[in-house]
C-alpha positions as CSV (number, residue, x, y, z in Angstrom):
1,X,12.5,-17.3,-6.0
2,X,9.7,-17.3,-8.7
3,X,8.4,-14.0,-9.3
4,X,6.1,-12.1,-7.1
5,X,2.9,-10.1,-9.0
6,X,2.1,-7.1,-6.7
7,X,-1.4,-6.0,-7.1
8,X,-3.2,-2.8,-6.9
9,X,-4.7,-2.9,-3.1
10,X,-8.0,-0.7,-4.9
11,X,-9.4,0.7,-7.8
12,X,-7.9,4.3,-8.8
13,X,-5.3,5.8,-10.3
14,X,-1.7,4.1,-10.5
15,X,1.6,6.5,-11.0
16,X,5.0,5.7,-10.9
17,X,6.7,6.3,-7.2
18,X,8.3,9.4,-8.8
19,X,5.4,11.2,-9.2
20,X,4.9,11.1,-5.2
21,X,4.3,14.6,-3.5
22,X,6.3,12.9,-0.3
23,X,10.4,12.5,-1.2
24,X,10.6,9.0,1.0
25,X,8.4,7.4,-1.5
26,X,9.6,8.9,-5.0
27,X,13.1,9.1,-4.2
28,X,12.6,5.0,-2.4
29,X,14.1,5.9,0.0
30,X,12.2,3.0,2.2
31,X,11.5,0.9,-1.1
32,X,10.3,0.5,-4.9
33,X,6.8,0.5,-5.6
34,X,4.0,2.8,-7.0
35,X,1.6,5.0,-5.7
36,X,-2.5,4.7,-6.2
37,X,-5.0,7.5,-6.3
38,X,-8.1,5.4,-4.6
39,X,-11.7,5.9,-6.0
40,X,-12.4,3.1,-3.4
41,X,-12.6,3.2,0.4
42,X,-11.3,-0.4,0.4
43,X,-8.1,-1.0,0.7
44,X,-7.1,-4.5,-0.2
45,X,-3.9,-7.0,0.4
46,X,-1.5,-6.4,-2.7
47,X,0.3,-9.8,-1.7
48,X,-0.5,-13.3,-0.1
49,X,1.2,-13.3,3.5
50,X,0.6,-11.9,7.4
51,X,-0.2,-9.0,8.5
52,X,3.3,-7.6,9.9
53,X,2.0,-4.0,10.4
54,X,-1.0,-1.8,11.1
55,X,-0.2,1.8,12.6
56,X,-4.0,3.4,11.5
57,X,-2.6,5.1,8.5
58,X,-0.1,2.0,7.2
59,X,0.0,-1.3,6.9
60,X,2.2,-4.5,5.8
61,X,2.3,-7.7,4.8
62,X,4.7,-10.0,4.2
63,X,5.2,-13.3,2.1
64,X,6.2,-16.7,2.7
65,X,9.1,-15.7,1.2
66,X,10.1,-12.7,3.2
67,X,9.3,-10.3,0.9
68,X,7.3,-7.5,2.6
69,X,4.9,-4.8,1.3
70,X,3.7,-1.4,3.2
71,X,0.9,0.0,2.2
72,X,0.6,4.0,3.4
73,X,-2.7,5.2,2.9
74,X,-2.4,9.4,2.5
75,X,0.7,11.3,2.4
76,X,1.7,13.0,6.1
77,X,-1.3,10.7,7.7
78,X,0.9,9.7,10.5
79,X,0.2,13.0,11.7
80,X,-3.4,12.5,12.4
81,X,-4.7,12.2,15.8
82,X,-5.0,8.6,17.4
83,X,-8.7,9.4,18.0
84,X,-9.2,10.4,14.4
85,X,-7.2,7.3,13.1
86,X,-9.3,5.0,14.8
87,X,-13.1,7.0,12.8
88,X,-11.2,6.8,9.3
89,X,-9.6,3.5,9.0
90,X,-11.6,0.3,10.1
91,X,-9.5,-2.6,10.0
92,X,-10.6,-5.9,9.0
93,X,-7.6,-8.0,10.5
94,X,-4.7,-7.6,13.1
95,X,-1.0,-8.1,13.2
96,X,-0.1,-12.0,13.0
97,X,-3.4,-12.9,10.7
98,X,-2.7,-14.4,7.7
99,X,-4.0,-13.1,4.5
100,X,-4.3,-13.7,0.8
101,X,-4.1,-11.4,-2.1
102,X,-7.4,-9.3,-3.1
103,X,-8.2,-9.6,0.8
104,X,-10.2,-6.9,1.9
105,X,-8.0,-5.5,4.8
106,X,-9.3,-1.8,5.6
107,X,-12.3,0.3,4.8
108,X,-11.1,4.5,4.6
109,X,-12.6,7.4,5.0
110,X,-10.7,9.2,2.3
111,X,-13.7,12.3,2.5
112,X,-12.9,13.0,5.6
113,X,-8.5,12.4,4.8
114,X,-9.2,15.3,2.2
115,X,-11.5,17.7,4.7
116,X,-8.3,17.3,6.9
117,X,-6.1,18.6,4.3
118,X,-4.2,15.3,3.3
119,X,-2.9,14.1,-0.1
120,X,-4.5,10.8,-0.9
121,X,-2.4,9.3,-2.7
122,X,-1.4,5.7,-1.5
123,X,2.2,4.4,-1.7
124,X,2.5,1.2,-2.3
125,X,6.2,-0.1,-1.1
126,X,8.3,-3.5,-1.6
127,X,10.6,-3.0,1.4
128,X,14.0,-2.7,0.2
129,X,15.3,-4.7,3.1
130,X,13.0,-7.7,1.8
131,X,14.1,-7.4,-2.0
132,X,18.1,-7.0,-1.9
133,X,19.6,-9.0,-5.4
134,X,16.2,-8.3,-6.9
135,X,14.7,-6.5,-9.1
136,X,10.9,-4.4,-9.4
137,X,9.2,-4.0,-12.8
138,X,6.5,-1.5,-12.9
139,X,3.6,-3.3,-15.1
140,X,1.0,-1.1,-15.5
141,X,0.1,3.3,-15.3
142,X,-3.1,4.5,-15.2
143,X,-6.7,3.1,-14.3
144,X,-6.4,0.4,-12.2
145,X,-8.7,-2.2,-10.8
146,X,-8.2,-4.1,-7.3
147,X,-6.1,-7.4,-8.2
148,X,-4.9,-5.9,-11.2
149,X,-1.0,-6.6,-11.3
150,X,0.6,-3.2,-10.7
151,X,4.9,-4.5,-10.2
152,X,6.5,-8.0,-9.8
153,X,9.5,-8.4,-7.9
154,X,12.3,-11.5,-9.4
């Protein structure tokens, strides 16, 4: 397998998955990866691949190669209502459509998230399932731009 660049799905804030308020994600316990404080209401596709997943708050993709990549937009989101779900995240694509990196996949209300009383922070997670034998190298902290290469996966 060559090695897979993971990008930042919008522009914000990068941190390590440690620094997570939500233990699944900084103890990786589904997967490595980072999480993203947006400045952006678009959320993009970090990878090249189909559309595995969209549950309103989460979505995934998944490479060519098997690899696949959930992106969960807020921390707790799953418990907001259906009917909510369907005003604050406007998806761009469905499950089987086939999309490349820097993809514009959602558009988020992350006002109203925040008026809700949700953490915005976005984890951004290689499925551990998909990467057994390999390894994730966080590449970048801080600002970060959409397409910018946040991990890689060998």
């Amino acid at each position: 397998m060559s090695k897979l660049n993971v990008l930042c799905p919008t522009n914000g804030t990068l941190i390590t998955s440690n620094k997570i308020s939500d233990e699944t994600f900084s103890k990786n316990m589904m997967g490595q990866g980072f999480g993203i404080i947006p400045n952006d209401e678009v959320m993009c596709a970090p990878i090249s691949g189909e559309i595995t997943l969209i549950s309103g708050h989460a979505y995934a993709i998944k490479n060519p190669e098997g690899i696949e990549v959930l992106i969960h937009m807020g921390i707790n989101t799953v418990q907001i209502s259906d009917d909510e779900k369907a005003k604050i995240f406007n998806y761009h694509y469905k499950v089987g459509d086939k999309v490349n990196a820097k993809d514009p996949i959602v558009n988020v209300d992350w006002d109203t998230i925040k008026k809700l009383g949700y953490d915005i922070t976005t984890p951004v997670i290689v499925l551990k399932e998909s990467i057994q034998n390999k390894s994730v190298t966080i590449e970048a902290i801080g600002p970060c731009s959409v397409g910018d290469i946040a991990i890689s996966v060998e």
